[in-house]
N, C-alpha and C positions, 0 to 999 in steps of 0.2 A: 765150808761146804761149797759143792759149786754148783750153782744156781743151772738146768734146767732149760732153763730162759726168761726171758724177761719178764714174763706174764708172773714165774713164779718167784722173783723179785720182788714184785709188787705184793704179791701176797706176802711175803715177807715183810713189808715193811707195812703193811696192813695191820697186823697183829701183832706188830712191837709200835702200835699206834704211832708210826709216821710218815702216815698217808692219808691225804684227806680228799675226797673223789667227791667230781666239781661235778653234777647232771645237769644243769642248763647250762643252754646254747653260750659259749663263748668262742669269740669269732677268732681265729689262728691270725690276724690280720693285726697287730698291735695290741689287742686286748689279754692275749695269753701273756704277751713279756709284762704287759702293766701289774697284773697280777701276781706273776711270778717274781717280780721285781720285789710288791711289797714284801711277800712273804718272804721273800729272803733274805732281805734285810733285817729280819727279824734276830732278836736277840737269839743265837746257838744257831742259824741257818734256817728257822722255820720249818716247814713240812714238806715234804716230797708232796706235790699236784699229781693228779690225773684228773684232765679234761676227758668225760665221755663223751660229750654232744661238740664236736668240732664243725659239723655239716659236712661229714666224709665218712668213709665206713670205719674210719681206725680213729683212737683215742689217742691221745696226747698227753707224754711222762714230762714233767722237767722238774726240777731241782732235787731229781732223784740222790745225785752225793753231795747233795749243799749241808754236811753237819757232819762232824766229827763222828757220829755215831754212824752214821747213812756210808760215808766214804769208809767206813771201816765193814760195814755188811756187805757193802758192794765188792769188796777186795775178799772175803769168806774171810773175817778174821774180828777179834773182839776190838780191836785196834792196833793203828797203824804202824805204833812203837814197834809194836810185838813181831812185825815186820821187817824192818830194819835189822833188831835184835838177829833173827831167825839168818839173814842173811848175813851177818858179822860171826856168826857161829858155822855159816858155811865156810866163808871164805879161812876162818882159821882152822879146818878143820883139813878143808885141800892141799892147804899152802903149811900147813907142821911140818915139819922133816920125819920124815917117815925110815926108819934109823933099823929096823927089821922088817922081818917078813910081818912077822904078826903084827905089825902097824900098818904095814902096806895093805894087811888083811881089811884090818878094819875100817880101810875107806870105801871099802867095795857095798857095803849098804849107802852111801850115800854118793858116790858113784850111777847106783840103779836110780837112786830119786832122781838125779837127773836126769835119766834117759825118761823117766816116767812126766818130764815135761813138755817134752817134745813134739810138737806139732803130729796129728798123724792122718792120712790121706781116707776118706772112706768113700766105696764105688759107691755107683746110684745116686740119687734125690736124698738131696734134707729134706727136713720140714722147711727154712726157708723157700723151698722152691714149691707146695705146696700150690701156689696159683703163679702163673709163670702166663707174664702180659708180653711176647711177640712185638705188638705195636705200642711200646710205651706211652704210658701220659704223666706227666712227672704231676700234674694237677689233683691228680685224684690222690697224693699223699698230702698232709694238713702239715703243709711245708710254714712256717714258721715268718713272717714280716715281723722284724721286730718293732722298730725305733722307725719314727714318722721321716728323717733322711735318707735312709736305707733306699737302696736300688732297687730294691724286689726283696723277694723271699730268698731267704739263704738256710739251706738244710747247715746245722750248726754242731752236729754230732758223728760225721760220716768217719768211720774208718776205710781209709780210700787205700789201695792192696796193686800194689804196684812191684817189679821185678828187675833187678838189675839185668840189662840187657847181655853183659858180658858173664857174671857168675851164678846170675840164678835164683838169686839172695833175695828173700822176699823183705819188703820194707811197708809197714801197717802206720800211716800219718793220717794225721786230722789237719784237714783244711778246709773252710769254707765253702761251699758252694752256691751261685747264686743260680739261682734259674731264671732261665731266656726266654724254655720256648717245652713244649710238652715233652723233647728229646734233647732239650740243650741246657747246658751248665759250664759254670766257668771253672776252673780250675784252681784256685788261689798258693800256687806253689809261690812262696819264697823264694828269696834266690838261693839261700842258707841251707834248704832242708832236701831231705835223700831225695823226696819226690821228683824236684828240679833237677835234682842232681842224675833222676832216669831218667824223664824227658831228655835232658841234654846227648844223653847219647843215644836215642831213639833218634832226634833232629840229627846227630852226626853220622849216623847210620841210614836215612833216610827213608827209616819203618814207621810206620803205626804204634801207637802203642798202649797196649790193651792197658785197660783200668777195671777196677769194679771197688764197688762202693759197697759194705757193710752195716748197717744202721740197728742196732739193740743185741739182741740177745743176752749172754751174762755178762752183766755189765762190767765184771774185771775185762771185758775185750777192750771195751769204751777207755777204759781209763789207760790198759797198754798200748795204745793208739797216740797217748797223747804224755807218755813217758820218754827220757829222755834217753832214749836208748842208743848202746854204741853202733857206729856203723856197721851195719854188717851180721845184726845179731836180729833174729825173726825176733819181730814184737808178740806175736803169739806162742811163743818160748816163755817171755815173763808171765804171761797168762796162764798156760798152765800150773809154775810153777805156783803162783798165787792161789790159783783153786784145786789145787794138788791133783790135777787131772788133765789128760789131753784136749787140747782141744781139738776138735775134732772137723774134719775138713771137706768140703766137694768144692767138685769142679763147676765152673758157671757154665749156662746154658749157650753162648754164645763166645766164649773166650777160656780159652785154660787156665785162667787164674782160681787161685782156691778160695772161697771163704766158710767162714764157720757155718754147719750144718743148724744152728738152732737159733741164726738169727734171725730177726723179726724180715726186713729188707733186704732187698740185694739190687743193685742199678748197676744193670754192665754196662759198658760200652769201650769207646777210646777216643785218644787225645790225636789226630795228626799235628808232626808239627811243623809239617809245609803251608798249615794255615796260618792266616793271619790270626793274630790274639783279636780277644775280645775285650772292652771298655766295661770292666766288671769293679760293683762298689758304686757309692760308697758303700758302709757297714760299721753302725755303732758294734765298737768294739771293748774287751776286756780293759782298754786302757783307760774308760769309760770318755773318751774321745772316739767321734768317728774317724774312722780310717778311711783314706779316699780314695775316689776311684784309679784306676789304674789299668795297663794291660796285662791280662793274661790269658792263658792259653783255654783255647774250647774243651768240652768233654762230649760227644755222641753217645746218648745213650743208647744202647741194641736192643734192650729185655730188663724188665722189672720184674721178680721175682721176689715173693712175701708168704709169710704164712697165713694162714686163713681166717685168724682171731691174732693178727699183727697189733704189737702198739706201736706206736711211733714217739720214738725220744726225741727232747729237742733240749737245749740248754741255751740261758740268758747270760748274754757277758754286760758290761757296762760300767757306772763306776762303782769300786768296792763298797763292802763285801758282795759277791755273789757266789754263785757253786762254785767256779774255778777257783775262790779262793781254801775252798777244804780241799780238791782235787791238787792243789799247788803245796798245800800243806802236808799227803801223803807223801807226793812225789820228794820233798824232801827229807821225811823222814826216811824212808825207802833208801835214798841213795846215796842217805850219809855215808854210810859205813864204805861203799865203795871210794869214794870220793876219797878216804881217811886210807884206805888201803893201798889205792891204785897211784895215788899223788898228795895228799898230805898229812902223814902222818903224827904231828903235832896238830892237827885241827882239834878239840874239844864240841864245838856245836856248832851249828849255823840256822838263822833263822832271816828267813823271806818275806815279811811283813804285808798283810793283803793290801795295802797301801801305797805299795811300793809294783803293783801290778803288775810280778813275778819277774822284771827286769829293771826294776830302777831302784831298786836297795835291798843289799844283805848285809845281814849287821854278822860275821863271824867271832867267835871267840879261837883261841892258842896258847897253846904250853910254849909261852917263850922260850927258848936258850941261847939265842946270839941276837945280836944286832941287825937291823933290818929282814928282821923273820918278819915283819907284819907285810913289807913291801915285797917279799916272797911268794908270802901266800896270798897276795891279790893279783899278781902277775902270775901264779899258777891258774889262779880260779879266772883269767881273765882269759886264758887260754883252753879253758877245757869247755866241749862242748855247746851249749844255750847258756853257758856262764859267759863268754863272749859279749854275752849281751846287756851286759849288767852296767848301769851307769854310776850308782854311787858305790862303795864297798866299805864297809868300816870295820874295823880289827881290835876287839878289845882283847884282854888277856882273859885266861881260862877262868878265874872264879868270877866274872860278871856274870850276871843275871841280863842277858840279850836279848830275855822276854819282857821285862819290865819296862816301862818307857820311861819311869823314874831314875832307873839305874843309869841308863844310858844316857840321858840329858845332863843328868850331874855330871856324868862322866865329862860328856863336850863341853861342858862350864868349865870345870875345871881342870883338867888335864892339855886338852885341844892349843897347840898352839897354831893359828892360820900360816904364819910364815913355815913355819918346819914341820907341821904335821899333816898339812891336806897337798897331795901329789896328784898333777893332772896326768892324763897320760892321752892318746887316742887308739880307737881302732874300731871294729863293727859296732852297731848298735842295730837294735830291732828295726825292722823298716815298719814299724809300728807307731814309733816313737816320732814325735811331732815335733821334737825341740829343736835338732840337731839344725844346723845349717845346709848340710849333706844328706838328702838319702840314704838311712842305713851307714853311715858314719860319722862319727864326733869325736867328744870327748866323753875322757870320764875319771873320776876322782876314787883315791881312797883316803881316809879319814885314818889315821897310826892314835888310837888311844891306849896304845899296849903300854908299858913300866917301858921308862925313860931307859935304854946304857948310854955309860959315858962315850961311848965310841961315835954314838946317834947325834951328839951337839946336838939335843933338841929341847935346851934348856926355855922356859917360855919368856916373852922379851916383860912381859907383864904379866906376875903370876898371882896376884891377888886384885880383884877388882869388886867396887863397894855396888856396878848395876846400880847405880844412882843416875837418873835422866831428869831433864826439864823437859817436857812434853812441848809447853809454848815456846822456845828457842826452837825444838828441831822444826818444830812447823813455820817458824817466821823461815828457816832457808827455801822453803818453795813453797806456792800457793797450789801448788799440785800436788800438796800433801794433806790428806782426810784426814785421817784418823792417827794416832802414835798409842798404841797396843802392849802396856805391860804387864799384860795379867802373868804371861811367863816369867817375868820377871818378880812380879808377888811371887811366884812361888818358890823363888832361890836360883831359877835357873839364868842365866847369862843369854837372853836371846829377847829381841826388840821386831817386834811385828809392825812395819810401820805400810798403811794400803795410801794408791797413791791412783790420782784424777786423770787419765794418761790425755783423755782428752781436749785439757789445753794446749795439747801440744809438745810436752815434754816429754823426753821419756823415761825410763825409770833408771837407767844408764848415766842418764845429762843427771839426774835428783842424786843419784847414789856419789858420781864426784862433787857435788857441791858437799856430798855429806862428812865425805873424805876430805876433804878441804879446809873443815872446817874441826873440832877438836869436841862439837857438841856431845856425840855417842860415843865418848870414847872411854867409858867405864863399860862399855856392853861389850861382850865379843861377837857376837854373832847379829847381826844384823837387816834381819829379810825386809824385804820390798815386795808388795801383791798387790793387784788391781782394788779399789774400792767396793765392788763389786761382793769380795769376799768376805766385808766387815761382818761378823757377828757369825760367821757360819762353824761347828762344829771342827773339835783338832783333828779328826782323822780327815775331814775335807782336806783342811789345811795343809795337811799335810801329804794328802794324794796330788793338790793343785802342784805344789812346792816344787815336789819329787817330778811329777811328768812335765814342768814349764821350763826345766832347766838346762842347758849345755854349760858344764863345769868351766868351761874353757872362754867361752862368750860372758856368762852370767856370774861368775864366781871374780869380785874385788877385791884382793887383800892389800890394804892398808900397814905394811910394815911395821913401822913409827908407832903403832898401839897396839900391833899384834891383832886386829879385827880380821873377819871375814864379812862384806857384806855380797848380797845373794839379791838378783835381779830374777823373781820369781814369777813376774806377770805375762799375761798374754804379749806375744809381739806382733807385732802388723808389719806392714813394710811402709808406708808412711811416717810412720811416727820412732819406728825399731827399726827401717830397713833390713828388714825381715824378708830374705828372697824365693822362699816359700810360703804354699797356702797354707795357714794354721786354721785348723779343724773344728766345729765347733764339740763342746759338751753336752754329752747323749742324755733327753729327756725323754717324757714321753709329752705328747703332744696333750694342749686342754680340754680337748672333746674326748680324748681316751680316757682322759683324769676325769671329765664328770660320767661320759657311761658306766666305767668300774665302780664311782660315787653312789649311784644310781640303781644297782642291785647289791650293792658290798655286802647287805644285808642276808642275801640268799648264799653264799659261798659259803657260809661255817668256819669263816678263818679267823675268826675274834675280835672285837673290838676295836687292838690296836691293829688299824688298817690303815693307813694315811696315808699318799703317794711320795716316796721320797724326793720325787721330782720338783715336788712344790718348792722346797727351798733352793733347788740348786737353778731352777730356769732364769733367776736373776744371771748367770754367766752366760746362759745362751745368749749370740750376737743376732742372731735370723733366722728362719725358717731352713735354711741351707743345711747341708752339713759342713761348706766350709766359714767360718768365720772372717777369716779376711785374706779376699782373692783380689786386691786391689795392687795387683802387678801391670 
C-alpha cells in the first residue's frame, strides 16, 4: 500500500508493535543518536523511536527501516525478496521476443503499469506547504547533533531534488546537510554523484541553481533517494513503482522545482556557485569512522514549508549494524536481478555484508563456464555504478552458501591461494574511505575462490597445511607483539590474529617482514596484524576494523615461498606508518551522554537490554577530536 504520509507510517508501524513513543524530554543534541544507537544494535534492528518531547513543536522518527520487517513495510511490500522477484518478472516479460501480434498484445497491461508509475505534476498547495515560513529558521526544526566530534547538526535524511541544467532530468540524492546559520547549509555533494555532476554545470553556465530539500512523507521517497539509480532515470519513478501509485508533485514556493505534495518538510533555496565553499564536517559517519571536514558548496535557504502536525525523520549512521544496514540490504535485493540482466548473466547471488559498510566487501557467487570468469565479473561489477567503489570483492562458485560465514572462511582456508588467487587492481574508492593513500583513490583486490581450470595455473604452491603455531616463537620476533590469537584457528580455519604495541615505535609493516623472514607462521595462510587495542573485542568488530583499515596495495604481503597472505590491518599515523593523511578517529558517543541515557534508561520502555555499545569500542578512540592522528 502506499502510505498517505508519514504520520500514517507510524501508525502503521504502531500496530504491528514496532514502535515505541519516547514522552520525555530527550534532548536532539547527542541524546537521540545515544539511544537510537542502543536500540539498533539490538538483535533484528530493535524498534522504530518516536521522540515527542524534542523542545520544538515537531517529533522525532528514526530507525524507522532499521529491520527487515520495517524496510519491507516502508517499501508497501511483505518483503523485500518479493521485490527483486516482481522486477526479474518485469524485465522478462519486456525483453520475450514477442513473435505475433497477440504477444505484442499482451504486453500492453504491463506497458500501462508503467505509465501508472510515473511522476505526476498537481497545480496548487500540498499539505506539505500547509505552513509556508517566508523568513526561514532552520532552528526551529529538531535538526539532529549526532556524535560529540561532529560540526553541528546535520539533517541526515534530505532528499535534496535537483535538475539537469541541459535536459531537464530531475535527480532525488541524499546528502548531508550541516547547518551554519538559520538560512544556511552545506551541501555535501560528492565528486561521484548526479548532484555535483548539476552544480558543475550551473558553475559552467554561470547560474544559480535552484535546490529544494524534501524531508518524510512515504517513506518509499526516502529510501528512492538513496538508491542506486541509473543516470538519468527520476528517482520518484522507482517510487511510484514500489507503492504502485504516483507520486504526486507541487511546485515550491520560491523556485520551480517539484517535491512530493505529502511530505512532512520542504527547505527551498539555492546553491551559487561563484561562491566560495564552505568548511563543512566533520560527521560521524556510516563507516563508523568520522569523515572530515572538507570544502563544499553553500545551500541558501528562500522558504520552509511543512505540514501542520509535521514529524521530522532523522536516521543514525556509525559503526555497524544500524538502519543503513536493512536499507543497504533492500537495495540489494532490489537490484539483483538488473545487475544479472543488464551485465552478468552468470551472477547466482550477491551479498554486501553490514560490516563491510556497503563499500568494502561483496562476497558474490557464479555459474562458472570458462576460465577467468571470476576476474570478469569483478572487473564488471568494478565498473558499474557505486560498485566502483568496492574495495574487497570475492567470487565463489554458485552453490556456496555467501551467507554463512562458516562457508566462506573454509572456503579461504582452503581453496585461496595468496600468490594466484588475490588480484590487486586500482581505481575510485569512496571519498569516505579513510585507508587509501589518495583521496577517493586506491586499490582494490578480488579474492578467485571459484573451481580451479587448468587453463588458470592456479594450482596452490602448499595445498594442505596442519595451522599448527608456537605462540612464544612468534612473539620472541618482536616485543611489539601483544597478543598471538588462535581461537580461528581452534576452529579449523587457516587464519592467525596476531595485535601489535605500535607504540614502541615499530610498525606493523617493519613486525609483518620480520614475520616473512622468518618461517614461524608458515603453517597459517592468512595472517592479520591489528592494533592491541582490539584484543578481546567481538568478530564482527574485527572484522569492520580489518575491512575499513586497509589499502590492498599498501597493506596486503604475500609471502610466495609458503603461499601466505599477511594483512597489515591497524591504524596508521604518519610518524610511525608515514601515513600522509589524517586518519579519523572512531565514532563514540561521548561519557556524560552514556551516563545521562544511564540515568533515565529506566523511563524509555526499551527493556533491559540497554547497555551503550560505545563502552566497548572507546578503548580505539585516540582523543576528543574527530581526527585521530593529524601529526603531519
Amino acid at each position: 500500500m502506499a502510505y498517505k504520509s508519514l504520520s500514517e507510517f507510524i501508525t502503521a508501524l504502531d500496530h504491528e508493535g514496532e514502535l515505541v513513543r519516547i514522552k520525555r524530554f530527550v534532548d536532539p543534541v547527542l541524546e537521540i543518536t545515544e539511544i537510537t544507537d542502543r536500540e539498533s544494535k539490538k538483535k533484528g534492528g530493535g524498534k522504530a523511536l518516536l521522540f515527542e518531547n524534542t523542545g520544538t513543536d515537531f517529533p522525532v522518527l528514526t530507525n524507522a527501516m532499521g529491520s527487515d520487517k520495517r524496510i519491507a513495510m516502508a517499501l508497501s511490500s511483505t518483503d523485500v525478496i518479493s521485490i527483486g522477484e516482481e522486477i526479474e518478472s518485469l524485465i522478462k516479460k519486456v525483453t520475450s521476443p514477442a513473435n505475433s501480434l497477440f504477444d505484442k498484445l499482451r504486453l500492453l497491461p504491463t506497458l500501462y503499469d508503467v505509465s501508472t508509475w510515473m511522476p505526476k505534476n498537481k497545480s496548487g498547495r500540498g499539505a506539505c506547504q500547509e505552513v509556508i515560513n517566508r523568513e526561514p529558521d532552520l532552528s526551529e526544526i529538531p535538526v539532529l547533533k549526532c556524535w560529540p566530534a561532529d560540526g553541528g547538526r546535520f539533517v541526515t535524511l534530505p532528499m535534496v531534488i535537483t535538475r539537469d541544467l541541459e535536459s531537464g532530468i530531475r535527480n532525488v540524492g541524499m546528502y548531508r546537510m550541516q547547518i551554519f546559520d538559520k538560512d544556511l547549509t552545506g551541501m555535501h555533494w560528492h565528486r561521484h554523484k548526479v548532484g555535483a555532476r548539476h552544480y558543475n554545470q550551473y558553475k559552467e553556465a554561470g547560474k544559480r541553481m535552484p535546490v529544494a530539500v524534501a524531508i518524510g512523507g512515504d517513506p518509499v521517497y526516502t529510501y528512492s533517494a538513496t538508491a542506486p539509480m541509473p543516470d538519468n532515470v527520476d528517482e520518484f519513478m522507482l517510487a511510484g513503482f514500489l507503492r504502485k501509485k504516483k507520486v504526486s508533485l507541487v511546485k515550491c514556493i520560491t523556485n520551480d522545482l517539484e517535491v512530493p505534495e505529502d511530505c512532512d518538510f520542504v527547505i527551498e533555496g539555492y546553491v551559487d556557485p561563484a561562491e566560495e565553499y564552505i568548511w563543512e564536517g566533520p560527521f560521524g559517519d556510516h563507516t563508523g569512522f568520522y569523515s572530515l571536514a572538507d570544502w563544499y558548496p553553500r545551500f541558501h535557504v528562500t522558504c520552509i514549508t511543512h505540514k501542520r502536525k509535521a514529524v521530522y525523520p532523522a536516521t543514525i549512521v556509525g559503526i555497524p549494524p544500524q538502519e543503513d544496514a536493512y536499507i543497504a540490504k533492500a537495495t540489494e535485493r532490489i537490484f539483483l536481478p538488473l545487475i544479472r540482466f543488464t551485465m552478468l548473466p552468470e551472477m547466482e547471488d550477491m551479498y554486501i555484508p553490514p560490516v563491510g559498510v556497503a563499500h568494502n566487501l561483496t562476497l558474490v557467487s557464479i555459474n562458472k563456464s570458462f576460465p577467468g570468469q571470476a576476474l570478469k565479473v569483478a572487473n564488471s561489477l568494478w565498473g558499474a555504478g557505486q560498485m566502483m567503489f568496492n574495495k574487497l570483492l570475492c567470487v565463489f562458485d554458485a552453490d556456496t552458501n555467501i551467507y554463512s560465514k562458516d562457508d566462506v572462511l573454509r572456503l579461504f582456508s582452503e581453496r585461496v591461494s595468496p600468490v594466484k588467487d588475490v588480484h590487486v587492481s586500482y581505481g575510485p574508492l569512496d571519498v569516505l574511505d579513510h585507508s587509501s593513500d589518495s583521496f577517493g583513490y586506491g586499490s582494490k583486490a578480488c579474492f578467485d575462490l571459484t573451481q580451479v581450470y587448468t587453463e588458470e595455473n592456479r594450482e596452490s604452491v602448499i595445498n594442505e597445511r596442519g595451522n599448527k603455531i608456537d605462540a612464544d616463537k612468534i612473539k620472541h620476533i618482536s616485543d611489539s607483539i601483544v597478543k598471538v590469537n588462535s581461537d580461528y584457528i581452534n576452529l579449523g580455519y587457516s587464519i592467525l590474529l596476531i595485535t601489535v604495541d605500535k607504540s614502541k615505535g615499530r610498525s606493523a609493516k617493519d613486525i609483518i617482514a620480520d614475520m616473512v623472514a622468518s618461517d614461524v607462521t608458515a603453517d597459517v595462510k592468512f595472517v592479520i596484524v591489528l592494533d592491541a587495542e582490539t584484543d578481546s573485542m567481538p568478530d564482527n568488530i574485527l572484522a569492520w576494523l580489518i575491512l575499513s583499515n586497509i589499502d590492498a596495495k599498501r597493506d596486503f604481503t604475500i609471502k610466495e615461498t609458503t603461499d601466505q597472505l599477511f594483512v597489515d590491518a591497524t591504524f596508521k599515523s604518519s610518524t610511525i606508518d608515514g601515513f600522509k593523511r589524517d586518519w579519523p578517529n572512531v565514532v563514540t558517543s561521548a561519557d556524560d551522554t552514556i551516563s545521562a541515557i544511564d540515568s533515565y534508561a529506566s523511563e524509555l520502555n526499551l527493556g533491559s537490554d540497554f547497555e551503550s555499545p560505545s563502552k566497548n569500542i572507546k578503548v580505539l578512540v585516540k582523543n576528543n577530536s574527530a581526527i585521530a592522528d593529524d601529526t603531519h
